[in-house]
MITISE-80742 format. One line per 4 residues: number of its first residue (from 1); their letters; for each residue x, z negated, y of N, C-alpha, C. Coordinates in steps of 0.02 Angstrom, whole numbers, plus 50000, padded with zeros to 5 digits. Last residue first. Example, Ala and Ser with C-alpha at 12.3 -4.5 7.8 and 13.67 -1.06 7.14 Angstrom:
! MITISE-80742
2> SA> 50642 49646 49888 50684 49643 49947 50645 49606 50002 ~ 50660 49610 49716 50615 49610 49775 50660 49610 49835
This chain:
! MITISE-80742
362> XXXX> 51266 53736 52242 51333 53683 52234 51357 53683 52147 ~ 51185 53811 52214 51199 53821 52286 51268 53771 52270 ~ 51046 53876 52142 51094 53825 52143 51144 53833 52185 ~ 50869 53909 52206 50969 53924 52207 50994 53873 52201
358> XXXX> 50717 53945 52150 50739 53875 52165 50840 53886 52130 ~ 50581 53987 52212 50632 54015 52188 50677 53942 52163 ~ 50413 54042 52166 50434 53976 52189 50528 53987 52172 ~ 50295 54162 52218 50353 54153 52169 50390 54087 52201
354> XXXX> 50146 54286 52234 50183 54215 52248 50254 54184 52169 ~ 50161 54449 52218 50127 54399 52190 50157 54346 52222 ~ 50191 54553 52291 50140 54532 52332 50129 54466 52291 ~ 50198 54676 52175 50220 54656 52235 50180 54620 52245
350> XXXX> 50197 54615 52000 50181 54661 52023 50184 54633 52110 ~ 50189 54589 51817 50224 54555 51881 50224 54618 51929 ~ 50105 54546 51688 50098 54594 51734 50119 54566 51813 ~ 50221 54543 51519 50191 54523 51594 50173 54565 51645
346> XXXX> 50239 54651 51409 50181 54615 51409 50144 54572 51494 ~ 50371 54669 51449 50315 54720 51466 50249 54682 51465 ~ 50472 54564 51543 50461 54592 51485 50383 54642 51488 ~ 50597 54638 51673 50526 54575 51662 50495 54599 51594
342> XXXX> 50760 54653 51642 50681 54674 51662 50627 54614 51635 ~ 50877 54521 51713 50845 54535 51635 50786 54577 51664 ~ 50877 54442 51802 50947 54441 51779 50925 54513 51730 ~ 50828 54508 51949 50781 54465 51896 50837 54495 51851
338> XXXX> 50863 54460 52120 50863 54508 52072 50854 54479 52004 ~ 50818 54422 52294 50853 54390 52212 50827 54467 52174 ~ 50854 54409 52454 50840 54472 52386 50866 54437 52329 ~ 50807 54314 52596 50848 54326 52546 50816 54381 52484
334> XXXX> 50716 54322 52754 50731 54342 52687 50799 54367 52635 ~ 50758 54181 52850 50782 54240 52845 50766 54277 52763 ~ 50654 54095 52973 50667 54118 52913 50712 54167 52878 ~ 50709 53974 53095 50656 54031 53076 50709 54042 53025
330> XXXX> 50609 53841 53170 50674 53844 53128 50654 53927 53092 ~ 50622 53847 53346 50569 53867 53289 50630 53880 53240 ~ 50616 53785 53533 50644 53820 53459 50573 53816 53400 ~ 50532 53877 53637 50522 53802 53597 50563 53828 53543
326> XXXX> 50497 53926 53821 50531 53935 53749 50539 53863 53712 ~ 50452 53960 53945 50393 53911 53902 50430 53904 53845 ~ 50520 54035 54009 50545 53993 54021 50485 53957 53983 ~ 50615 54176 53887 50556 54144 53937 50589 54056 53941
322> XXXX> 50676 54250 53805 50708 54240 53867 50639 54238 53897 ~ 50634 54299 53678 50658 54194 53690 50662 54181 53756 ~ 50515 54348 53619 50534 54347 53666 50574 54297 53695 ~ 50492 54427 53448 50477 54368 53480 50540 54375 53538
318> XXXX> 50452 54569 53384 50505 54522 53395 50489 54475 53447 ~ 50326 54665 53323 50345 54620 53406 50371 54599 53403 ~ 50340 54679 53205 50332 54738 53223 50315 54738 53303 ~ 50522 54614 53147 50424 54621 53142 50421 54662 53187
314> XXXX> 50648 54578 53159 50632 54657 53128 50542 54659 53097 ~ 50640 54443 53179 50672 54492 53238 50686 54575 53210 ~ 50572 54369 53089 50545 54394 53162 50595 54444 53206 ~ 50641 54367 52987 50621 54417 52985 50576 54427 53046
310> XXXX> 50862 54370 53067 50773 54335 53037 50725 54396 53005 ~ 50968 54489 52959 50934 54474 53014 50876 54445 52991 ~ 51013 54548 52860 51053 54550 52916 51030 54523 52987 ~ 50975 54468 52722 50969 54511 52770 51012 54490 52803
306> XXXX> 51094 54438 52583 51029 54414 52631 51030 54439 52679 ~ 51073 54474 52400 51104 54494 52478 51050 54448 52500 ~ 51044 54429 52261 51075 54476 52267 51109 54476 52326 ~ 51034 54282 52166 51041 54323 52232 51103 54377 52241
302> XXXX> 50976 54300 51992 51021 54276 52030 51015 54309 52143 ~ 50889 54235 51867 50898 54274 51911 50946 54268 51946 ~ 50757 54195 51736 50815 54201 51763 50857 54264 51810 ~ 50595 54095 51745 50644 54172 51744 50711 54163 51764
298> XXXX> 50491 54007 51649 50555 54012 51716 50580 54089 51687 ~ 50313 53964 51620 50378 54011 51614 50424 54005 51651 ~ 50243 53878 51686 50249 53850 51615 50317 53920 51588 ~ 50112 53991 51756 50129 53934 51744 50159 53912 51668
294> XXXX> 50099 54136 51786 50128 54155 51733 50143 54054 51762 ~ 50078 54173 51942 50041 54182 51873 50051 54163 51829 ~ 50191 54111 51997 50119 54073 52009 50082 54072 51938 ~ 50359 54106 51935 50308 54151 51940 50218 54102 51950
290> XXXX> 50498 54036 51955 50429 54016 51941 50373 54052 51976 ~ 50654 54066 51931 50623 54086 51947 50544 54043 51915 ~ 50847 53997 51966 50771 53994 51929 50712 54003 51973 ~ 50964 54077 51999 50919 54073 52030 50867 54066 51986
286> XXXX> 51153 54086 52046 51104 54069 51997 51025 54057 52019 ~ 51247 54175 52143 51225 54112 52130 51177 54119 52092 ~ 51258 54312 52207 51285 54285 52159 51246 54216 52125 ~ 51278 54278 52404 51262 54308 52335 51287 54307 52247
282> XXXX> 51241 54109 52427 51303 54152 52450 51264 54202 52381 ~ 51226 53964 52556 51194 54009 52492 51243 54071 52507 ~ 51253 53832 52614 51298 53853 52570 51274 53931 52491 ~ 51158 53878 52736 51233 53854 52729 51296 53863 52669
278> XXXX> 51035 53911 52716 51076 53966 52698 51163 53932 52720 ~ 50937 53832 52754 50955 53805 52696 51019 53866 52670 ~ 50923 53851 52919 50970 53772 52886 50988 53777 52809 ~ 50819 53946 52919 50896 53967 52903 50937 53908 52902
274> XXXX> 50723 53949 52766 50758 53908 52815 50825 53955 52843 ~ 50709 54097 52660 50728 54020 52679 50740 54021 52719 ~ 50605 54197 52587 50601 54185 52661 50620 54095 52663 ~ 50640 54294 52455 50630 54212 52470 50636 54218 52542
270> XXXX> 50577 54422 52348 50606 54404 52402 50593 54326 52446 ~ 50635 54476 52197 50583 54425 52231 50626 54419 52320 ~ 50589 54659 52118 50637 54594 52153 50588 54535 52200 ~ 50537 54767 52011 50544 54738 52079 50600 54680 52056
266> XXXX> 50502 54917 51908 50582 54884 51947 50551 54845 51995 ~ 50393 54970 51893 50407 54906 51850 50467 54859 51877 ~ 50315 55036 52027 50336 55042 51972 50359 54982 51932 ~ 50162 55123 52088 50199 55037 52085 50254 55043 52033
262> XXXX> 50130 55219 52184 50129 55239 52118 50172 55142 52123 ~ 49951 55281 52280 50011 55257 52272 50029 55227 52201 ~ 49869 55392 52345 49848 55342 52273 49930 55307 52308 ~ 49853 55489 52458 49805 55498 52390 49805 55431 52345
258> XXXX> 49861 55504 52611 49870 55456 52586 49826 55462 52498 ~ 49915 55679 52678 49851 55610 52674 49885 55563 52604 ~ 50012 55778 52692 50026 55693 52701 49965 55644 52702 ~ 49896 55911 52710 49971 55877 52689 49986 55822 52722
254> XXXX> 49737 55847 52652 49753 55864 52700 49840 55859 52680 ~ 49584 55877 52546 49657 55839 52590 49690 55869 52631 ~ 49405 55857 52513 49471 55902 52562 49521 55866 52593 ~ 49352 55821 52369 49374 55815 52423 49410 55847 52466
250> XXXX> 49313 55864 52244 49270 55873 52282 49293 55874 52332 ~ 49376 55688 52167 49354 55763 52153 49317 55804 52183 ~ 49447 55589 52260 49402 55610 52239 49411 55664 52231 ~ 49562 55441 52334 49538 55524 52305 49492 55525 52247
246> XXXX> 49641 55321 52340 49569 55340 52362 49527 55416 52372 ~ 49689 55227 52239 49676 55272 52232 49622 55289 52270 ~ 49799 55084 52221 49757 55108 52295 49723 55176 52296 ~ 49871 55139 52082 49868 55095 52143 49818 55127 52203
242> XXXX> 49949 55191 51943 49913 55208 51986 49870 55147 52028 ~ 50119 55112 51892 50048 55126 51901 50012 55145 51955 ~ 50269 55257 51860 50232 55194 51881 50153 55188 51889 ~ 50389 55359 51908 50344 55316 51841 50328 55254 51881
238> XXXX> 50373 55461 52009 50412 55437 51980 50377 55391 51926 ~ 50316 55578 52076 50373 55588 52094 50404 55524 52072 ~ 50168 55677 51982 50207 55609 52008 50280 55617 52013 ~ 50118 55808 52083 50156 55770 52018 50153 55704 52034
234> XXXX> 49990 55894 52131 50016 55848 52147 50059 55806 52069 ~ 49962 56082 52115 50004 56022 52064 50021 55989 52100 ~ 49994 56133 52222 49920 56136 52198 49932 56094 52149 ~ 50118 56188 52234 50134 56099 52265 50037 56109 52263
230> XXXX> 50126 56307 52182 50166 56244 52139 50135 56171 52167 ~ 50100 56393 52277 50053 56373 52240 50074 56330 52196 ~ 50193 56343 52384 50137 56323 52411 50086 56328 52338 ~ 50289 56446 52300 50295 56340 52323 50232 56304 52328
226> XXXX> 50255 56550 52308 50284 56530 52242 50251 56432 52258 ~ 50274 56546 52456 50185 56569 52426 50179 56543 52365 ~ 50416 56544 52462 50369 56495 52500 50267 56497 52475 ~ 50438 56667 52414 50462 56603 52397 50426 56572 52404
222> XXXX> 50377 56746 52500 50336 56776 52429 50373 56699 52392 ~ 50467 56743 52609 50395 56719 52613 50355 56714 52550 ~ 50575 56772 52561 50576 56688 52570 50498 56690 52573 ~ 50556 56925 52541 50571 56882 52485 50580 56802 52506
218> XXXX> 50549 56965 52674 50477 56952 52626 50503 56908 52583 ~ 50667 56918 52728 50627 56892 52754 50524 56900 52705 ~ 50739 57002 52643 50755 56942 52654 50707 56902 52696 ~ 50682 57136 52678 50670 57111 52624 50679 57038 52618
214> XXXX> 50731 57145 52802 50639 57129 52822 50649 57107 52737 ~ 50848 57144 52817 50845 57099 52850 50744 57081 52809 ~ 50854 57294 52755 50857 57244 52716 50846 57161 52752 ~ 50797 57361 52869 50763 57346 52809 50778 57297 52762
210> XXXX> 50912 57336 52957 50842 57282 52962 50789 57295 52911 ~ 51002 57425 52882 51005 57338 52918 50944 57316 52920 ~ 50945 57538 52893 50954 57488 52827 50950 57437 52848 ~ 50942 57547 53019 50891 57546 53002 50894 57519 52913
206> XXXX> 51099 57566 53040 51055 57515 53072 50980 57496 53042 ~ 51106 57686 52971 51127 57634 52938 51074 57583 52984 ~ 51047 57782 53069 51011 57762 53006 51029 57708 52986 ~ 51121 57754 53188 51052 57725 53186 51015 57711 53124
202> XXXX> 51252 57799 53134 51236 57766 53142 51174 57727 53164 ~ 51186 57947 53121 51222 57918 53059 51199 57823 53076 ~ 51177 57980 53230 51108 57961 53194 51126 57943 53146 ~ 51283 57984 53292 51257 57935 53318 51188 57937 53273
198> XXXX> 51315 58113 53205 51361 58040 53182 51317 57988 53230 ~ 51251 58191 53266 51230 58194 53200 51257 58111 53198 ~ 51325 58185 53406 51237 58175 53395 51198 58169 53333 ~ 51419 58242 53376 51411 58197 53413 51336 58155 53398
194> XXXX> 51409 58380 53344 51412 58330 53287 51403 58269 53304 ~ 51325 58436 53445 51298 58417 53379 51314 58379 53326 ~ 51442 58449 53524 51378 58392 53539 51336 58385 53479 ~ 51519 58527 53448 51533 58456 53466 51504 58432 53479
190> XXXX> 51428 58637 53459 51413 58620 53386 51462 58561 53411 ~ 51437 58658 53623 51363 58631 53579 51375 58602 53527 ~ 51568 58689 53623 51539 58644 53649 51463 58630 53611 ~ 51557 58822 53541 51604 58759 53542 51585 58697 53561
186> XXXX> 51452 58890 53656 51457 58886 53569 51499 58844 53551 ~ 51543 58906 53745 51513 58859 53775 51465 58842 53678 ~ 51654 58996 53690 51670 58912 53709 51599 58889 53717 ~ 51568 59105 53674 51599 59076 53613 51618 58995 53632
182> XXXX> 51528 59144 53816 51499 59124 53765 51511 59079 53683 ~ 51654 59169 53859 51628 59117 53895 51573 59091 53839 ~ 51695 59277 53800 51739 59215 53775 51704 59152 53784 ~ 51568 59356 53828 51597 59342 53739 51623 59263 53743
178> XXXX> 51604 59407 53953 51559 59351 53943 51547 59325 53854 ~ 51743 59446 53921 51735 59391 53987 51662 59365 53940 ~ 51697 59573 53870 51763 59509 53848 51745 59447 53875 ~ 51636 59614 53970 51598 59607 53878 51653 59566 53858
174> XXXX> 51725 59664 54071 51671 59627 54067 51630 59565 54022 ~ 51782 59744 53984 51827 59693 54011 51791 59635 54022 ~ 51706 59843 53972 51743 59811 53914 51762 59751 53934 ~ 51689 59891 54097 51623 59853 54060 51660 59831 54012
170> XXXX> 51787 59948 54146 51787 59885 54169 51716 59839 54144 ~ 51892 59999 53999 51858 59989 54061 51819 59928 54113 ~ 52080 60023 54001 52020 59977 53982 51954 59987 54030 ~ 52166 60086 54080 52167 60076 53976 52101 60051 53977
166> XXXX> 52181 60052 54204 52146 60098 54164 52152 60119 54123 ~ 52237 59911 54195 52156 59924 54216 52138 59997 54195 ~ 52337 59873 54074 52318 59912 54152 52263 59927 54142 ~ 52330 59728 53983 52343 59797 53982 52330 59825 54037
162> XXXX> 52281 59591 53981 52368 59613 53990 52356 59684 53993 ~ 52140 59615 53975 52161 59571 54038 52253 59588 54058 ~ 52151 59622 53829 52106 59656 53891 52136 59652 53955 ~ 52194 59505 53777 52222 59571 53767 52191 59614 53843
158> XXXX> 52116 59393 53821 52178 59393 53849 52201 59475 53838 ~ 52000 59441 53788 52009 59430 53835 52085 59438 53864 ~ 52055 59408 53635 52021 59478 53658 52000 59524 53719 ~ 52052 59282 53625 52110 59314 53610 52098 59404 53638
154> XXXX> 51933 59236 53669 51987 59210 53700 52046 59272 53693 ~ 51885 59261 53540 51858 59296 53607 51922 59296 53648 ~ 51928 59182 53451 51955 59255 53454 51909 59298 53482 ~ 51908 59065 53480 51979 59079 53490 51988 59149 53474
150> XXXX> 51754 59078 53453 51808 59032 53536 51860 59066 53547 ~ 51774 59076 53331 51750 59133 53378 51776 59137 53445 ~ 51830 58958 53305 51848 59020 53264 51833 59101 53311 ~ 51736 58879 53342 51798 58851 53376 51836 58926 53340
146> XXXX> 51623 58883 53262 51630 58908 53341 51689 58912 53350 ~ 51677 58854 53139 51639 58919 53141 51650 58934 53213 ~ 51692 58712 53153 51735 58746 53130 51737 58840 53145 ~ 51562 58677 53207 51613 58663 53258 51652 58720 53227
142> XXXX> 51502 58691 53080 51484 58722 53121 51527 58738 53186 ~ 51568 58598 53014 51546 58669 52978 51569 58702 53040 ~ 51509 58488 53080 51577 58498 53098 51586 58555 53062 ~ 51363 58495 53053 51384 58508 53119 51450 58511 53126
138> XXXX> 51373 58465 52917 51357 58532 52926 51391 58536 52994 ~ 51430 58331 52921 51451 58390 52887 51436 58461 52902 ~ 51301 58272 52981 51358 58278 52991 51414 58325 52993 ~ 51202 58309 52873 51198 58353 52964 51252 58337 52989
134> XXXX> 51235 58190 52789 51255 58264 52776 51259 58324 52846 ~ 51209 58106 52844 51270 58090 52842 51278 58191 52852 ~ 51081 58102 52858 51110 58090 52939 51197 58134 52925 ~ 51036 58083 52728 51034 58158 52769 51076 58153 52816
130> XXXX> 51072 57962 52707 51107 58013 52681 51103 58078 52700 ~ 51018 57904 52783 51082 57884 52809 51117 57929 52769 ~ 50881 57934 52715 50890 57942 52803 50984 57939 52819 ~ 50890 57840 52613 50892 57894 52632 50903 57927 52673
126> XXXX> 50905 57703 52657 50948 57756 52657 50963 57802 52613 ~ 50760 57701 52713 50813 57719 52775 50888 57733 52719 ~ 50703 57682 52589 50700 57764 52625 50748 57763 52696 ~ 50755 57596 52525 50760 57656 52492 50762 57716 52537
122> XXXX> 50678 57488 52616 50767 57496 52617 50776 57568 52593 ~ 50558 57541 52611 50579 57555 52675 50636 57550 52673 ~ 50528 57466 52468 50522 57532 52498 50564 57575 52542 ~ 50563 57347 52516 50609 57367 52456 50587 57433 52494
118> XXXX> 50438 57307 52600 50513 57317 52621 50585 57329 52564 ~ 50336 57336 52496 50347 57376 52530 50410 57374 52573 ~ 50381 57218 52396 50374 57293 52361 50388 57326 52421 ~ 50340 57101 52495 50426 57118 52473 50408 57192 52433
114> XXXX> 50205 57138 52507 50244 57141 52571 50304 57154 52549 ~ 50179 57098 52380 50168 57155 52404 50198 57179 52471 ~ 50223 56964 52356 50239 57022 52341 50230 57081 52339 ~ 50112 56930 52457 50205 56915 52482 50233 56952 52450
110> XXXX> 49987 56922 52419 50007 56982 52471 50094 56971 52491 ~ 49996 56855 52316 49985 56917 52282 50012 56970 52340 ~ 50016 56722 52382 50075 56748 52329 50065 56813 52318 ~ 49884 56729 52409 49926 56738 52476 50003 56751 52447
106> XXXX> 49820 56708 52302 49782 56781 52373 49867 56780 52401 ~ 49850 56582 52263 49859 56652 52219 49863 56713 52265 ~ 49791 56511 52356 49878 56518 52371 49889 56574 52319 ~ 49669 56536 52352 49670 56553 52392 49761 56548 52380
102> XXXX> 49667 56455 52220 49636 56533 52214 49668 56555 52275 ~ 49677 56336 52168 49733 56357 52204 49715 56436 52197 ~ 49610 56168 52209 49600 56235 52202 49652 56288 52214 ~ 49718 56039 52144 49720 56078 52205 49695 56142 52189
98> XXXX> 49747 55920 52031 49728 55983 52040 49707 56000 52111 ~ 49857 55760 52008 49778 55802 52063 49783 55872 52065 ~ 49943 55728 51905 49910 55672 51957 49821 55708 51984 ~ 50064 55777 51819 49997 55790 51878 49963 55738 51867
94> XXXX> 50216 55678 51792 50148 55721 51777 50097 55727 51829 ~ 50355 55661 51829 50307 55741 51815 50232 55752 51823 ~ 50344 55493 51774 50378 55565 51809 50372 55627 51803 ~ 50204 55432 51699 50270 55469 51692 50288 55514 51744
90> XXXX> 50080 55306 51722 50100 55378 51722 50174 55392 51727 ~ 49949 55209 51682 50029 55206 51689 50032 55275 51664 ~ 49813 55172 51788 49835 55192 51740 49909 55214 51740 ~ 49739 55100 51901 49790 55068 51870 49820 55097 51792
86> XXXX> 49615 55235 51878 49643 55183 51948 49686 55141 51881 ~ 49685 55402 51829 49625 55322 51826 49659 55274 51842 ~ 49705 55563 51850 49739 55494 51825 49670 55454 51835 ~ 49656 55704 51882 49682 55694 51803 49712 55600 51788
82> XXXX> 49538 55765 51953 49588 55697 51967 49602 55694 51862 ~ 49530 55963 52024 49530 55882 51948 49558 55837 51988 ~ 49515 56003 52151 49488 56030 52088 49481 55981 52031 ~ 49498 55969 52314 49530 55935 52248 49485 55957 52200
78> XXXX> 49540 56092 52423 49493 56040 52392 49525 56014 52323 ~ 49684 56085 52544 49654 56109 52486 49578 56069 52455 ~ 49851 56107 52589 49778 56078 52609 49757 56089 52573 ~ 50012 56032 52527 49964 56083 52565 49890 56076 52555
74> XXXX> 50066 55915 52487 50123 55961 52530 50049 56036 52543 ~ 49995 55751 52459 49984 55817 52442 50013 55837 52495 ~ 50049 55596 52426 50026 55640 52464 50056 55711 52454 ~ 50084 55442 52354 50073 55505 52342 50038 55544 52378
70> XXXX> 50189 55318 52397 50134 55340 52433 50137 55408 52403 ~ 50277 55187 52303 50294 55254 52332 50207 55268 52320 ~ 50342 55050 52315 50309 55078 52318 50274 55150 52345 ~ 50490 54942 52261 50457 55010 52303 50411 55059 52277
66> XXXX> 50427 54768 52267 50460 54829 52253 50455 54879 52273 ~ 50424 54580 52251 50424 54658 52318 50459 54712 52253 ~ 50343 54425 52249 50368 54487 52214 50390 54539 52270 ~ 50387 54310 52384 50339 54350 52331 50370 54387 52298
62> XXXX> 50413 54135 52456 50435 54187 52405 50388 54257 52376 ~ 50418 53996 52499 50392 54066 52540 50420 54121 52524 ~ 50455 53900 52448 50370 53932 52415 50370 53980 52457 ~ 50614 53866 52406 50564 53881 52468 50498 53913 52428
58> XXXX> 50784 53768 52390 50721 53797 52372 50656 53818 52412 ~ 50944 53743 52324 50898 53749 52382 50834 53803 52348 ~ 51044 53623 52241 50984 53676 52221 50938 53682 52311 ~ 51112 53500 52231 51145 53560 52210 51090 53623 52223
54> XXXX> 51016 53390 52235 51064 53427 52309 51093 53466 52289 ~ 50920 53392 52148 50877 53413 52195 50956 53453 52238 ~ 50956 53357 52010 50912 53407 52003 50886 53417 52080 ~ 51072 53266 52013 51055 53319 51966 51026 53371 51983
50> XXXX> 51076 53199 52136 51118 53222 52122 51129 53286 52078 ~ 50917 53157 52086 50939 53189 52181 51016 53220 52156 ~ 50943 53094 51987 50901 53138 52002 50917 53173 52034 ~ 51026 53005 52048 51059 53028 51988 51002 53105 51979
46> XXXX> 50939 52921 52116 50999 52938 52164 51057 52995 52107 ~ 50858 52894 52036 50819 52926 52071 50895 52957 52103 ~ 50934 52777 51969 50886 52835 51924 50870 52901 51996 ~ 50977 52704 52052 51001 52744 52021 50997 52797 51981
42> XXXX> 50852 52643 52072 50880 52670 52145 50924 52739 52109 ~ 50814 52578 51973 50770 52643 52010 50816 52690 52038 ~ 50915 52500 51968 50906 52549 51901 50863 52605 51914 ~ 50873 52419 52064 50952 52444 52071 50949 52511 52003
38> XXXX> 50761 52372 52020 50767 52401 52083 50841 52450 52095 ~ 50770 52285 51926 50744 52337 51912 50757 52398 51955 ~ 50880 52187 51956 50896 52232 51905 50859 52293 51914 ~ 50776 52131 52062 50861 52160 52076 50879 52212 52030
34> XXXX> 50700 52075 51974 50646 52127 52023 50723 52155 52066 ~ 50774 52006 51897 50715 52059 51865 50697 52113 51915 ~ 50821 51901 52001 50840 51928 51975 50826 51981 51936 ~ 50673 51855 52018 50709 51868 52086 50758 51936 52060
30> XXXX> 50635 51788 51910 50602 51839 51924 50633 51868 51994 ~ 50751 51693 51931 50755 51759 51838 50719 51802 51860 ~ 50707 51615 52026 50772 51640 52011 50780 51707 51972 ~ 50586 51575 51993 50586 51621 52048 50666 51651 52027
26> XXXX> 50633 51498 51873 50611 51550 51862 50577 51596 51921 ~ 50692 51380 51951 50728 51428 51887 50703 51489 51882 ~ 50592 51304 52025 50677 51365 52062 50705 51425 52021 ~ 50524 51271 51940 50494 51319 51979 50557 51354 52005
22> XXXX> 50615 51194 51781 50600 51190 51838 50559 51274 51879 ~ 50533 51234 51634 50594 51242 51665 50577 51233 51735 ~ 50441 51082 51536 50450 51153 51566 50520 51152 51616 ~ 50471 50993 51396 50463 50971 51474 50478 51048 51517
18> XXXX> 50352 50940 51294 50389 50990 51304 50410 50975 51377 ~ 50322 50772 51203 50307 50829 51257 50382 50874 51264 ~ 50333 50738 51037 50384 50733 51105 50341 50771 51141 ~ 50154 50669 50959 50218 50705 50975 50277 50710 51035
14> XXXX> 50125 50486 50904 50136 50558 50944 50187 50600 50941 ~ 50094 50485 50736 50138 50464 50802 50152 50500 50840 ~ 50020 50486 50615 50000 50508 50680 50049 50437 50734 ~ 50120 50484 50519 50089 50558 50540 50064 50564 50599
10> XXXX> 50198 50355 50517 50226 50414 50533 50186 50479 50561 ~ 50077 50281 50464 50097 50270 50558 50138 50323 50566 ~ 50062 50342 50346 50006 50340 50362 50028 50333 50462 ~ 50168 50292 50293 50186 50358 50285 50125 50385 50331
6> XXXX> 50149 50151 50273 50210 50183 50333 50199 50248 50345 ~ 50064 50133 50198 50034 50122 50258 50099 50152 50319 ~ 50094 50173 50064 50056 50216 50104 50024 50205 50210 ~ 50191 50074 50060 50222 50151 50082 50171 50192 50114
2> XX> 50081 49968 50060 50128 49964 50096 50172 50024 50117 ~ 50041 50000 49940 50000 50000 50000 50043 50000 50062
């Protein structure tokens, strides 16, 4: 009874109290907690900034750009076919727009007929340069013939003339006299004749001359008729999609109206930075790309060039500084990135889209 009565005051004897850590202690540890944590932010964030923000300049004032080429018809016409469809992808060469072309047939049909007849007219001036030539020939014949008689009047005269007046009579003498006079002035003519053959010599040739001048001048025009009915075929002048199409079948164009425009697959992004952020940007440099459309993809890229100038001071009013109301304005200069790699086909990346760039720069 006696063990059970010890073993009985052992159980219920109170317990020790706990005695808690003083209030100083644990502002202390939570003082310390809210140090640790803070210094681990700081560093986290100051390791961030080191990593991923001061090596890298960046701007949302980015889009796609490429060159976009304006298809316009080289002669007037109604539009016979539209052989393309709005955003349809077309090849270098191909027609695009039929151009009635009956009336440039009419006008090819009369160029070679114009060049037939100045072929003609070469044939027959020289001809002409071959008769000219030949009346040539004849007229110095002819000189040859006078100048023969000339000299043997002359000679017949003179006999006449040496012998005593009454050997001879004086009608003989006479008949000498007007013979010789006759025979020279016979001389003289067939020299003006030849004179006059050889200056038609030369007029004929002349007249080749400008026949052939007039062939050279049909044959560019019967060219140009060739052209005018070729360019009844609007081609495409390079690959790419059909865009802004505002032609119709039916319609009357005009040369240089505005028909469609062609977009092609080659672009580039252009970034409008700060000019504070172009300190250390230089071409070359590395350039992750973030297309709007396309969330959750990066592209790779690099800068190509940066203008030569803001882009207010090549808008279409350049801004006026030399006033006295003037306020600075941090202004922009477009940079050219270039996409390391073509954009793959499946994406439809096209001018004008929004693009977030983001240069490593350090």
């Amino acid at each position: 009874m006696a063990v059970a009565g010890s073993a009985s005051d052992a159980t219920t004897a109170p317990s020790r109290p706990i005695v808690p850590p003083p209030r100083r202690g644990r502002r202390v540890l939570k003082t310390l907690l809210i140090v640790v944590s803070s210094v681990a932010l700081i560093a986290a964030v100051a390791v961030f900034y080191v990593r991923d923000i001061a090596p890298y300049e960046s701007t949302d004032d980015a889009f796609i750009d490429g060159y976009v080429t304006v298809v316009s018809p080289r002669v007037a016409g109604q539009v016979l076919r539209l052989l393309v469809n709005d955003n349809e992808q077309v090849k270098q060469g191909q027609v695009l727009v039929q151009i009635d072309p009956r009336d440039y047939r009419t006008r090819l049909a009369q160029a070679r007929a114009d060049l037939a007849a100045a072929q003609s007219q070469l044939q027959q001036a020289r001809a002409q340069v071959l008769v000219s030539v030949a009346k040539v020939a004849q007229s110095q014949a002819s000189v040859i013939s006078a100048a023969a008689q000339a000299l043997r009047s002359g000679d017949d005269l003179q006999r006449y003339q040496a012998v005593e007046s009454r050997a001879v009579s004086k009608t003989a003498l006479e008949q000498a006299q007007v013979q010789a006079r006759s025979t020279s002035a016979a001389l003289n003519a067939a020299r003006s004749a030849v004179r006059g053959a050889q200056a038609q010599v030369q007029l004929n040739e002349a007249g080749v001359a400008t026949a052939m001048a007039a062939i050279q001048q049909a044959q560019a025009r019967a060219q140009q008729a060739e052209l005018d009915l070729s360019y009844t075929q609007v081609i495409a002048p390079v690959d790419g999609r059909v865009t802004a199409r505002s032609v119709q079948p039916g319609n009357y164009i005009e040369p240089g109206q505005a028909l469609l425009a062609l977009v092609p697959r080659s672009v580039w992004v252009v970034a409008n930075f700060k000019e504070t952020q172009l300190t250390d940007l230089r071409p070359g440099q590395p350039v992750e790309l973030q297309i709007d459309a396309y969330p959750g993809m990066s592209f790779k890229a690099h800068v190509d060039s940066l203008q030569a100038g803001t882009g207010g001071r090549f808008s279409l009013l350049p801004p006026e500084n030399a006033v006295g109301n003037y306020v600075k304005v941090v202004q922009r200069v477009p940079v050219k990135i270039d996409f390391n790699e073509p954009v793959p086909q499946g994406l439809d990346v096209a001018p004008g889209m929004s693009v977030e760039p983001r240069v490593r720069v350090k």
